[in-house]
Structures are given as C-alpha cells and as structure tokens.
N, CA, C and O atoms as a Tripos MOL2 file, in Angstrom:
@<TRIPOS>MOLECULE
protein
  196   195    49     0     0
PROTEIN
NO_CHARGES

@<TRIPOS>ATOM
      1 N          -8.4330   -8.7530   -4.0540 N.3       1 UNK1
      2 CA         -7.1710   -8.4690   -3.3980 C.3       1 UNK1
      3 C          -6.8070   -7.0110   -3.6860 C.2       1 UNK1
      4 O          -6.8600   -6.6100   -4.8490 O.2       1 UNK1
      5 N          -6.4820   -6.2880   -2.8040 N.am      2 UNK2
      6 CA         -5.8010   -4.7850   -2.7110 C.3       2 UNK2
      7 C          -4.6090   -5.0050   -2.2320 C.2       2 UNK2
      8 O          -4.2750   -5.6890   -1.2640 O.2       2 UNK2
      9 N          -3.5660   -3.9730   -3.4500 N.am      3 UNK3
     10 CA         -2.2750   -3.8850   -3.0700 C.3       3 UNK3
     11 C          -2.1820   -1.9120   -2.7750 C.2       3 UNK3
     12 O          -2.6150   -0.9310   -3.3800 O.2       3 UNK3
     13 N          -1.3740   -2.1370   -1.5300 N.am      4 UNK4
     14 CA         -1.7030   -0.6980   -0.7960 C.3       4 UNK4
     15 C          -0.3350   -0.3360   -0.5070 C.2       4 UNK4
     16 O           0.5060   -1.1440   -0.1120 O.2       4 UNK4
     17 N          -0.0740    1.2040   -0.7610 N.am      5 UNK5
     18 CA          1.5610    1.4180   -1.2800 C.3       5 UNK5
     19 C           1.1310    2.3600    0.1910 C.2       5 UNK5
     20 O          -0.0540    2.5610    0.4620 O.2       5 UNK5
     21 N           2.2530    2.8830    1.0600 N.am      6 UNK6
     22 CA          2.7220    3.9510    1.5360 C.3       6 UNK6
     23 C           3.3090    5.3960    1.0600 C.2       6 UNK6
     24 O           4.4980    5.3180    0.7530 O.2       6 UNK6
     25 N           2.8790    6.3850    0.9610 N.am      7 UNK7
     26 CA          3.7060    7.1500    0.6120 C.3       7 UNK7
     27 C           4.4590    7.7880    1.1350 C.2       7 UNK7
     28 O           5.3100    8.4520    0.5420 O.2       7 UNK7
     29 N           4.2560    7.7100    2.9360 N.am      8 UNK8
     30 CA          5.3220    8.8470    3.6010 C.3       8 UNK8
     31 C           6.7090    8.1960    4.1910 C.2       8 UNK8
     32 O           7.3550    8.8220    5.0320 O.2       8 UNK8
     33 N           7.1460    6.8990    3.7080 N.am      9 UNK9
     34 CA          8.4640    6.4660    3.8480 C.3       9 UNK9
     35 C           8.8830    6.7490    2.7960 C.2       9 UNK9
     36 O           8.4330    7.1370    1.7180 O.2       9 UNK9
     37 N          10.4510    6.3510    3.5130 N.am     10 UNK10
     38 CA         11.5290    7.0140    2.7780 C.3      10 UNK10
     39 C          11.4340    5.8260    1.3220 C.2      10 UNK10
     40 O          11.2830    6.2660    0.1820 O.2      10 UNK10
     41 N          11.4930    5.0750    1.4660 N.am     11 UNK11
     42 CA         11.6610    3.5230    0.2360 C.3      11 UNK11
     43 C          10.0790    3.1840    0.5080 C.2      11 UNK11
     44 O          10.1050    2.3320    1.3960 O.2      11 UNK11
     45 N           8.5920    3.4750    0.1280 N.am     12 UNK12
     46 CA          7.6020    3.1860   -0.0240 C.3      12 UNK12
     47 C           6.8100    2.0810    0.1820 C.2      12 UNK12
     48 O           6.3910    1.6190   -0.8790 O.2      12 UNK12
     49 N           6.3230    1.2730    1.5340 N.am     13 UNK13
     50 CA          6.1040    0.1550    1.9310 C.3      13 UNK13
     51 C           4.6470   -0.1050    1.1410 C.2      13 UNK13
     52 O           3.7760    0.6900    0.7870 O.2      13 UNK13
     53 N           4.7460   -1.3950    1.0310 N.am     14 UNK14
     54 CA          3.6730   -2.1340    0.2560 C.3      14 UNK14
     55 C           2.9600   -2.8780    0.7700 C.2      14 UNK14
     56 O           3.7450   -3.7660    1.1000 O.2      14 UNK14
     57 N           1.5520   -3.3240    1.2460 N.am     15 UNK15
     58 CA          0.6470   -4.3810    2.0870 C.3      15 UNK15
     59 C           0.1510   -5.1120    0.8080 C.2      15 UNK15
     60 O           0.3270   -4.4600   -0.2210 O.2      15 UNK15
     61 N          -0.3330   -6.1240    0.6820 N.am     16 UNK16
     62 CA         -1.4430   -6.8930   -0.0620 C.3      16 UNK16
     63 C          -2.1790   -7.4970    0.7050 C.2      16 UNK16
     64 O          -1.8510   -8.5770    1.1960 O.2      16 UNK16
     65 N          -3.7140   -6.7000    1.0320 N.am     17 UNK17
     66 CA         -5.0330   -7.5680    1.7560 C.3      17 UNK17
     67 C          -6.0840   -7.7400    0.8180 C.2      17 UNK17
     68 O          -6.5070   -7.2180   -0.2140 O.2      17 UNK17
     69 N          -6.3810   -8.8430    1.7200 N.am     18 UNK18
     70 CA         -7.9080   -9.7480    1.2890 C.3      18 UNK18
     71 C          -8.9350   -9.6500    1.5080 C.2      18 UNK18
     72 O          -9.8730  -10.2660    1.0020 O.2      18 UNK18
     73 N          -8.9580   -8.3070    2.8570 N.am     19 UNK19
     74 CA        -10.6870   -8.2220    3.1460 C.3      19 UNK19
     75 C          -9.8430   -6.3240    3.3310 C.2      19 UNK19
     76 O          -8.6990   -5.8760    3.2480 O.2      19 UNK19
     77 N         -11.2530   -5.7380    3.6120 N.am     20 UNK20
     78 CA        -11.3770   -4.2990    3.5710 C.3      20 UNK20
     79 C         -11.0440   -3.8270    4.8050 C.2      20 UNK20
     80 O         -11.5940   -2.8180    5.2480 O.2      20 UNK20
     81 N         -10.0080   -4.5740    5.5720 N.am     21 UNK21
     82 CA        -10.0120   -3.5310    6.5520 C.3      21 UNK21
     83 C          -8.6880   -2.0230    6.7140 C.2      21 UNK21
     84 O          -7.5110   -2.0070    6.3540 O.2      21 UNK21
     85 N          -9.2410   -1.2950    7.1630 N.am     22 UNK22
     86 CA         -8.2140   -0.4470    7.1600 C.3      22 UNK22
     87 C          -7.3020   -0.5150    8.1880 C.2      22 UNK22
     88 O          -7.5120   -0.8880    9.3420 O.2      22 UNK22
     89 N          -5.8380    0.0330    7.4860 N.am     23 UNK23
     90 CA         -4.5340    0.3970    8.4600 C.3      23 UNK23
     91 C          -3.8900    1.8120    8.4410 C.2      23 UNK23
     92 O          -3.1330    2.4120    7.6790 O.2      23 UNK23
     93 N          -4.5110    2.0770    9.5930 N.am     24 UNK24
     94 CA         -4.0020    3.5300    9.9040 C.3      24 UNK24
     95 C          -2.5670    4.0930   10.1090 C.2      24 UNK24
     96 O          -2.1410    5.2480   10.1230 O.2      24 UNK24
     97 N          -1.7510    2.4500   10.3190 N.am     25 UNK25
     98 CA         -0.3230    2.7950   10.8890 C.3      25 UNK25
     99 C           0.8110    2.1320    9.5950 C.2      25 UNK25
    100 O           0.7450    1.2990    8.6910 O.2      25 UNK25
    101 N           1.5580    2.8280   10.0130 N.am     26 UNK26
    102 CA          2.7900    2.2180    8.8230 C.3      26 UNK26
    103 C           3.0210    1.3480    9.8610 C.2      26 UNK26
    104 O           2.9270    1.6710   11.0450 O.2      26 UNK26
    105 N           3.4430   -0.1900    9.2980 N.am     27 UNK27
    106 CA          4.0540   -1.3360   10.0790 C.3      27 UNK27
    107 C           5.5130   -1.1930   10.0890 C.2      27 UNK27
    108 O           6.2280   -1.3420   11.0800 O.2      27 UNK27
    109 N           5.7400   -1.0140    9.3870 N.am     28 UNK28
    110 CA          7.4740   -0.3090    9.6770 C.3      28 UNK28
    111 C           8.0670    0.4030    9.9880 C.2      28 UNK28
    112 O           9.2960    0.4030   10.0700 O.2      28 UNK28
    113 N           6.9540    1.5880   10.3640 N.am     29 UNK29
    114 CA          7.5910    2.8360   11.5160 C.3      29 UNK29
    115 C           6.4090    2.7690   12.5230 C.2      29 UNK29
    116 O           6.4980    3.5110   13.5010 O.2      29 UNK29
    117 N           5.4510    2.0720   12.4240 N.am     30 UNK30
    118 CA          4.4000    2.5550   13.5700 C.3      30 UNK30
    119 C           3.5060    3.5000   13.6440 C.2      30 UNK30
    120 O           2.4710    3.4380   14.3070 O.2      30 UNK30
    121 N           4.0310    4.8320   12.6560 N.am     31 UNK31
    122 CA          3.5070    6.0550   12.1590 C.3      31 UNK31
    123 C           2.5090    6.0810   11.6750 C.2      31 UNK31
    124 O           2.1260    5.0830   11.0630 O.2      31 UNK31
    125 N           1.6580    7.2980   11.7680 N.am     32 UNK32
    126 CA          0.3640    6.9160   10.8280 C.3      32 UNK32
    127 C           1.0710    7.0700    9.3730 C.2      32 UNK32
    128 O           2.0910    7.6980    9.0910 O.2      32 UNK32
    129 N           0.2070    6.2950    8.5290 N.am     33 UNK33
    130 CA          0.1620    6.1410    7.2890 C.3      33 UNK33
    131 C          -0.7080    7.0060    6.2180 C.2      33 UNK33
    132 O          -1.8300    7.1660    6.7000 O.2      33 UNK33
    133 N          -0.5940    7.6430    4.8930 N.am     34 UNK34
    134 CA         -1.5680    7.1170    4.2360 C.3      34 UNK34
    135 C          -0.9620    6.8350    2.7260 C.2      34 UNK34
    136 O          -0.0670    7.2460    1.9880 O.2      34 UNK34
    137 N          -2.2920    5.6310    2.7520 N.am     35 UNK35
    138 CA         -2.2800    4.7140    1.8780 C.3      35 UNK35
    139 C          -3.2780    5.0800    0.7140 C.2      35 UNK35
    140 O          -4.4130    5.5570    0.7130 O.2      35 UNK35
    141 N          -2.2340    4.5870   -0.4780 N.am     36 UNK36
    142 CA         -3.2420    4.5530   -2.3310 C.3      36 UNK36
    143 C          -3.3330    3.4510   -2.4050 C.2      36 UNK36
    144 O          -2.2110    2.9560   -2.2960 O.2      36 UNK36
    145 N          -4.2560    2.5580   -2.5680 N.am     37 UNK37
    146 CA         -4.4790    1.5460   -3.8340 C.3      37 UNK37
    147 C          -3.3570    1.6510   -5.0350 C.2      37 UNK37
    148 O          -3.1380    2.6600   -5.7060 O.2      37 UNK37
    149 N          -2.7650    0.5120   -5.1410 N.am     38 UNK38
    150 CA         -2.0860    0.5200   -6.1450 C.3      38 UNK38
    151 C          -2.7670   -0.9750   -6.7890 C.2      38 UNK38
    152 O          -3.3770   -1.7540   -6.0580 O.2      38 UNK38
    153 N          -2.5550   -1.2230   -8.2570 N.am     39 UNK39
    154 CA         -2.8640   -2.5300   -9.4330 C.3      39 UNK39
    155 C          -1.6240   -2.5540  -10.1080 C.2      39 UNK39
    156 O          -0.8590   -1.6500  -10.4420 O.2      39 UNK39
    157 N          -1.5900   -3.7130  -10.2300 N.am     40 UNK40
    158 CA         -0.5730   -4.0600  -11.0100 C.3      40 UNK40
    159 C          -1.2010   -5.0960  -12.6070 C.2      40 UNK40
    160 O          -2.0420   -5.9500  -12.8900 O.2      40 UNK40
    161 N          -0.0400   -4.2300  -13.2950 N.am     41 UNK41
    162 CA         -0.6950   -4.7660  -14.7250 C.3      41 UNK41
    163 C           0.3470   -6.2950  -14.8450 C.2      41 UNK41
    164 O           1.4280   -6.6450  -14.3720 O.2      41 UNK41
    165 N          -0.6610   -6.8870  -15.7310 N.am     42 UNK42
    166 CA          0.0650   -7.9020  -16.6140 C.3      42 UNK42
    167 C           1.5470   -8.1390  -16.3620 C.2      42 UNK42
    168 O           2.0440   -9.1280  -15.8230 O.2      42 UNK42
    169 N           2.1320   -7.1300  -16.8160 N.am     43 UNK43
    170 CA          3.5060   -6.6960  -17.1600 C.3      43 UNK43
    171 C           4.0650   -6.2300  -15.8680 C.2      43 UNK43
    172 O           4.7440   -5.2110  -15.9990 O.2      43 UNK43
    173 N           3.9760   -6.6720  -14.6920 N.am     44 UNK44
    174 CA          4.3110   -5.9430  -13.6030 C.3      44 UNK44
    175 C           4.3300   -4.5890  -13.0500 C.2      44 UNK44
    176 O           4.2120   -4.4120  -11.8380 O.2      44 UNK44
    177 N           4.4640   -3.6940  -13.8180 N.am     45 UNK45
    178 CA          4.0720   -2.4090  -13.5570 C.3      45 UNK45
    179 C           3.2270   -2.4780  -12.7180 C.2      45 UNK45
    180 O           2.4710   -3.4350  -12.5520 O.2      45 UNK45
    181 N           3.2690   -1.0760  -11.8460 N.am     46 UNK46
    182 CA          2.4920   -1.0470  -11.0940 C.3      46 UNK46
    183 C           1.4880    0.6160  -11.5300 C.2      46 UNK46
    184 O           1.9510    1.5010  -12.2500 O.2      46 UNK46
    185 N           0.0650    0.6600  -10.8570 N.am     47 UNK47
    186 CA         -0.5900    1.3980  -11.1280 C.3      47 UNK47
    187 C          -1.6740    2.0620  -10.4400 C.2      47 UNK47
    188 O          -2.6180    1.2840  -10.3080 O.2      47 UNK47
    189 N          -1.9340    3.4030   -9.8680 N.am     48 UNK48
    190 CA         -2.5170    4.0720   -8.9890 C.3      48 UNK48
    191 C          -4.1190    4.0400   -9.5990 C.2      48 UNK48
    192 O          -4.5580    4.5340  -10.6380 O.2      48 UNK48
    193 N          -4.9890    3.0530   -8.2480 N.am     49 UNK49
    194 CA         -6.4000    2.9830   -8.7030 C.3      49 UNK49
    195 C          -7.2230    3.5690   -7.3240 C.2      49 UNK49
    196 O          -8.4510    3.6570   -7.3290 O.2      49 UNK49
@<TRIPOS>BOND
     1     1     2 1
     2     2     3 1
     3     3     4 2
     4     3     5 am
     5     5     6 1
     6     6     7 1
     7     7     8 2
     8     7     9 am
     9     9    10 1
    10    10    11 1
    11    11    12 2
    12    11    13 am
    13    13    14 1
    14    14    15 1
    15    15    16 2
    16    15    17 am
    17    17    18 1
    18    18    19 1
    19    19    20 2
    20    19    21 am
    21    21    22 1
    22    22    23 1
    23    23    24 2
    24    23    25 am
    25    25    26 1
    26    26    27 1
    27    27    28 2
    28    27    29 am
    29    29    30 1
    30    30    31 1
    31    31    32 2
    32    31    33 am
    33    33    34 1
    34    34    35 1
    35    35    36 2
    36    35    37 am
    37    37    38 1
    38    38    39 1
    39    39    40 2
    40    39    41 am
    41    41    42 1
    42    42    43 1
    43    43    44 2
    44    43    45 am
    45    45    46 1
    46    46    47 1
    47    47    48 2
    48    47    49 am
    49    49    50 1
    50    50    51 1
    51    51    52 2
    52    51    53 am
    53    53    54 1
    54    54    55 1
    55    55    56 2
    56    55    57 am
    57    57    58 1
    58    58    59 1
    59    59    60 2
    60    59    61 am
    61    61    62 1
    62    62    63 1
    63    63    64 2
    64    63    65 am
    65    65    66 1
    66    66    67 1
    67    67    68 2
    68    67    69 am
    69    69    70 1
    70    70    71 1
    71    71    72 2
    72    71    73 am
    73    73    74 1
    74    74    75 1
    75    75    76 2
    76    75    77 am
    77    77    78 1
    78    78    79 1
    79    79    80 2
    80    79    81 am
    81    81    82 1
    82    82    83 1
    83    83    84 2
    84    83    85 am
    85    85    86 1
    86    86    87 1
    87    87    88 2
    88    87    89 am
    89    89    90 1
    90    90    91 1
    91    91    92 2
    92    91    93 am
    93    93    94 1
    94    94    95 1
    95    95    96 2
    96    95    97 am
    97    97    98 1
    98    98    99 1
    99    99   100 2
   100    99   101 am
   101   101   102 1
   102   102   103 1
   103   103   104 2
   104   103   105 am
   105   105   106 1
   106   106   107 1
   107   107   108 2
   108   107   109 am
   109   109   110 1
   110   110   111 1
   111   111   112 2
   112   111   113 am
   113   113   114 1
   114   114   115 1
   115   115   116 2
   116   115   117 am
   117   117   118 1
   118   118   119 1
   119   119   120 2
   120   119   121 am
   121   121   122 1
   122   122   123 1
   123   123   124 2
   124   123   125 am
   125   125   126 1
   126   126   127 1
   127   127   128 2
   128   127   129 am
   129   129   130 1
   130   130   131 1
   131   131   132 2
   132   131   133 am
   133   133   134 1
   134   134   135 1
   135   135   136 2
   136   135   137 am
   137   137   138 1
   138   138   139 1
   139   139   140 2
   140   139   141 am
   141   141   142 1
   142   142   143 1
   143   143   144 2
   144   143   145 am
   145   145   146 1
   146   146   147 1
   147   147   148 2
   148   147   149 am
   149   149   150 1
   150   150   151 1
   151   151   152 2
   152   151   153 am
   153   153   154 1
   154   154   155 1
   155   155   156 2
   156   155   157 am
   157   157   158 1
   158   158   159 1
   159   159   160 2
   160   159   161 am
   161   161   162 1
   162   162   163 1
   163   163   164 2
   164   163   165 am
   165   165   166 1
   166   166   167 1
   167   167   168 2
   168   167   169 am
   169   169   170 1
   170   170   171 1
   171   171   172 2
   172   171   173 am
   173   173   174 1
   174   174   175 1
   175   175   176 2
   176   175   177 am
   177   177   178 1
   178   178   179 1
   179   179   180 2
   180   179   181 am
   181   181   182 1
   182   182   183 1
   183   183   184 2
   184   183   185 am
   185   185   186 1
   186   186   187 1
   187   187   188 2
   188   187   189 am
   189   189   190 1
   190   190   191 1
   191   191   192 2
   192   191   193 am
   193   193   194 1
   194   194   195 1
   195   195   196 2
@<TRIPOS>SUBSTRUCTURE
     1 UNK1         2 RESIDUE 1 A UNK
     2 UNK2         6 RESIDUE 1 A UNK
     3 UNK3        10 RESIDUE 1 A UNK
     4 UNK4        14 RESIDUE 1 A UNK
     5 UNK5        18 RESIDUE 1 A UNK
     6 UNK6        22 RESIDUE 1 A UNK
     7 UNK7        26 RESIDUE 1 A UNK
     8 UNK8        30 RESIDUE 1 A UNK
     9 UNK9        34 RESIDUE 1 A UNK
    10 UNK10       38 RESIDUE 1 A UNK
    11 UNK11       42 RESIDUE 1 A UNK
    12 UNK12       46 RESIDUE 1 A UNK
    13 UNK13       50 RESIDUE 1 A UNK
    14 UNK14       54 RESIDUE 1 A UNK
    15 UNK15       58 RESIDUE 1 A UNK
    16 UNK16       62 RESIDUE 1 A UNK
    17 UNK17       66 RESIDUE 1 A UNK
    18 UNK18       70 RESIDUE 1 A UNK
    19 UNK19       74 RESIDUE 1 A UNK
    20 UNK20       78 RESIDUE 1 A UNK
    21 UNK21       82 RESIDUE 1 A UNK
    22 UNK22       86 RESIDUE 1 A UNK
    23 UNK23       90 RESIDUE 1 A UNK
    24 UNK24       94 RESIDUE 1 A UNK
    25 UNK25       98 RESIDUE 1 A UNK
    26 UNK26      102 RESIDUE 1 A UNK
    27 UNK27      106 RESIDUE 1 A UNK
    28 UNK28      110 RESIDUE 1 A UNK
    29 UNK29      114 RESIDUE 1 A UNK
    30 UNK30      118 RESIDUE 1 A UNK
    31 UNK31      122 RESIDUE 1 A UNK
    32 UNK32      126 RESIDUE 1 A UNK
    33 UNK33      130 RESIDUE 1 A UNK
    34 UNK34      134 RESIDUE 1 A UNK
    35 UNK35      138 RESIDUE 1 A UNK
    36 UNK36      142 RESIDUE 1 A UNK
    37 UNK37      146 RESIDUE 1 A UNK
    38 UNK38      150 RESIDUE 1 A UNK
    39 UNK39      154 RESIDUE 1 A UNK
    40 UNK40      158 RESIDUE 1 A UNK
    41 UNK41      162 RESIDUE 1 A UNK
    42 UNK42      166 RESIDUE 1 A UNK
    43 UNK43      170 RESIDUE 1 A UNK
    44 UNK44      174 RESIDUE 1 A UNK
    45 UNK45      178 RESIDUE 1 A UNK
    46 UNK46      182 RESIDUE 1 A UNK
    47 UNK47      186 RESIDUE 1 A UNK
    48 UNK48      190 RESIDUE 1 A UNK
    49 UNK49      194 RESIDUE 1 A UNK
C-alpha cells in the first residue's frame, strides 16, 4: 500500500493505493499534481519515502 501526499494544494491532499498506478491530476482541483510517497510510522506520524 502507498500513501501519496499532494504538495501543490493549499491544505495537502492525501490518496492511499494498492496497485502502482499513477495520478497525474489532483482529484480535488483537477490540476496536475505532484505527488511524494509518504509512510506512516507506528505512532502515526507521517514520513517522506
């Protein structure tokens, strides 16, 4: 599982997928996107992989 952060909104949208495909568009503006891998620890934190 990949959790995939947005960085070019204003409040930072978050996906979690199950297979590898890519998304070029922010779903909440339509805009292109780009996307980091983010992990999350134990402890909820979250973490850039």
């Amino acid at each position: 599982m990949r959790i995939m952060r947005c960085e070019l909104c204003k409040k930072p949208c978050m996906l979690t997928l199950l297979d590898d495909i890519e998304i070029l568009h922010c779903p909440a503006t339509g805009r292109p996107a780009e996307w980091r891998q983010v992990n999350s620890t134990k402890d909820g934190r979250l973490t850039e992989g």
